[in-house]
C-alpha positions as CSV (number, residue, x, y, z in Angstrom):
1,X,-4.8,-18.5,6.3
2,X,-7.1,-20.3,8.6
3,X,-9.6,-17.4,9.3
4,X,-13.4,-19.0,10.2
5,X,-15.4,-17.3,7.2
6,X,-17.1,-14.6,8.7
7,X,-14.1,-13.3,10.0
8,X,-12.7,-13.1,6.6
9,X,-15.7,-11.5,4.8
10,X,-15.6,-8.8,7.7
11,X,-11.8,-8.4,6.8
12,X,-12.8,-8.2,3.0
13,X,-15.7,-5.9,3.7
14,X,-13.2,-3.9,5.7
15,X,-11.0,-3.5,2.9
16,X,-13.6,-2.2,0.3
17,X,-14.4,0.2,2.8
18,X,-11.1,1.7,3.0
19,X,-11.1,1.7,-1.0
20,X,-14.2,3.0,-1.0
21,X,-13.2,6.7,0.6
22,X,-9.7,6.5,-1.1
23,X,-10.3,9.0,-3.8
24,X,-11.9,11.7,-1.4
25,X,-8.6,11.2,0.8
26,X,-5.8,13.0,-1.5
27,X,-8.2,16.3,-1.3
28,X,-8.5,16.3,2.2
29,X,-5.0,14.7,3.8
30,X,-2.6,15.9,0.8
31,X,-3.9,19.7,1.2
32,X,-1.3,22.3,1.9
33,X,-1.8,23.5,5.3
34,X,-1.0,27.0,5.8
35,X,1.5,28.1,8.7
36,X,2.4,31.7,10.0
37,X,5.1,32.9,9.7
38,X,7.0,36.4,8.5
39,X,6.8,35.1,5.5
40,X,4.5,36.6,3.0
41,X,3.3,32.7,2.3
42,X,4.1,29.6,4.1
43,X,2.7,26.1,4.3
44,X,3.3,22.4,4.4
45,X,2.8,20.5,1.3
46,X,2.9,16.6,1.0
47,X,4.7,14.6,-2.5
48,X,4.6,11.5,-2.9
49,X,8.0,9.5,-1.8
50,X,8.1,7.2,-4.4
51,X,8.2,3.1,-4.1
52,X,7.1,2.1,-1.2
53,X,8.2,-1.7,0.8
54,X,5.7,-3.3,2.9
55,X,6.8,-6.4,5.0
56,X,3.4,-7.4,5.8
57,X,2.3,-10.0,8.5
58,X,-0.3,-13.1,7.7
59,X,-2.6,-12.5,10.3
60,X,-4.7,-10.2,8.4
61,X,-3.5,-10.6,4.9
62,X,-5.7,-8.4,3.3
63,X,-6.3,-5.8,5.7
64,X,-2.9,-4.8,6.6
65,X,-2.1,-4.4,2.9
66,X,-5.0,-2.2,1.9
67,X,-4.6,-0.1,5.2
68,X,-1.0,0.7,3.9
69,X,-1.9,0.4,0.1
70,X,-5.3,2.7,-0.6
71,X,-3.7,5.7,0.8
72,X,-0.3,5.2,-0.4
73,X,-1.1,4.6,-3.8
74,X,-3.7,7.6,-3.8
75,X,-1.1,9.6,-2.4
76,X,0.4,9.1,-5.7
77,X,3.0,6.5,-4.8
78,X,3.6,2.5,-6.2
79,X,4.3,0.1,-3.6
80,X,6.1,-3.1,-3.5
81,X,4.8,-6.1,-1.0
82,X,6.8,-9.0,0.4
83,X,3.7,-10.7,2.3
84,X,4.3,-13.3,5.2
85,X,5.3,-16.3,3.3
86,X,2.2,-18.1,4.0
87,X,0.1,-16.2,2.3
88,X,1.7,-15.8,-0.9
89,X,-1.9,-16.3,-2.8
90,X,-3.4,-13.2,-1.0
91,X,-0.5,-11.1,-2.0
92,X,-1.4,-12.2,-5.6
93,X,-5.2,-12.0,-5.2
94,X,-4.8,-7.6,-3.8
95,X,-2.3,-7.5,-6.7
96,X,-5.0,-8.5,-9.1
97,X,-7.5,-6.3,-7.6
98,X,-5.6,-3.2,-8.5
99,X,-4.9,-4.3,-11.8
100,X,-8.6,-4.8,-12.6
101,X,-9.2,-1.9,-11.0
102,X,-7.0,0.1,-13.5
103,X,-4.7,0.9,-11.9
104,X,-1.4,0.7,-14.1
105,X,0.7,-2.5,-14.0
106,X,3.6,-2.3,-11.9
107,X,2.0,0.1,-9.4
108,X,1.9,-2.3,-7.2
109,X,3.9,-5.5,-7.3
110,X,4.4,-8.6,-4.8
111,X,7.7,-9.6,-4.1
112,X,8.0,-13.4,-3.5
113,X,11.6,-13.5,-1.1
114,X,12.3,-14.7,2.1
115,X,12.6,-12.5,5.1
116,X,16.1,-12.6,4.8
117,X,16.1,-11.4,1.6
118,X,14.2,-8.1,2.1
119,X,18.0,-5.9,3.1
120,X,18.9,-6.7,-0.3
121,X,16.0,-5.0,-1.6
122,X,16.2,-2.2,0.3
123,X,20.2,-1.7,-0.2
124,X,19.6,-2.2,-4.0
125,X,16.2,-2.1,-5.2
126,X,17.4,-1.7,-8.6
127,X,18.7,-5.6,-8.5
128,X,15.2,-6.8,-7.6
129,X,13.3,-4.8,-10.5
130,X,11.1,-7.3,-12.4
């Protein structure tokens, strides 16, 4: 995307980082946090959500996706990303990461639309299903 090198290693490095301290995450930021009340017991729990859109920007391409990604997917959701359109191979380059990583194969999917195209998806995700 035009980046001078060293600015795109420190994005990469940046990115393994946040991978790196994903699986002690869930423990500490998906814990049930207690809350008084009458209540004999009462707390706040987190769940996943489900799928997940991400209409990322190409100014970080990698960066912005793992930011949303590593936690999301820890959290126990999938995520679909429809990446700035010129950076389509970066969307498939973080896609093939996860897959090599293990993670299961449509966890995380890139969506190649427009920007026009994204309501669609939203109002009918079922259409845009691979």
């Amino acid at each position: 995307m035009g980046k001078p090198l060293r600015d795109g290693v420190a994005e990469a490095q940046k990115c393994a980082l946040a991978c790196d301290s994903m699986p002690t995450m869930p423990a500490r930021f998906l814990a049930r946090e207690p809350v008084a009340t009458e209540a004999r017991a009462s707390f706040v729990t987190f769940n996943p959500i489900g799928v997940v859109l991400a209409v990322m920007p190409w100014n970080f391409p990698f960066w912005q996706v793992f930011r949303f990604t590593a936690p999301g997917l820890m959290a126990g959701n999938a995520a679909v990303l429809k990446h700035a359109s010129n950076v389509p191979g970066c969307a498939f380059a973080i896609e093939s990461v996860f897959r090599e990583a293990g993670f299961p194969e449509h966890l995380f999917r890139t969506l190649m639309i427009g920007s026009r195209q994204v309501e669609a998806v939203i109002e009918k995700p079922r259409r845009c299903a691979p």
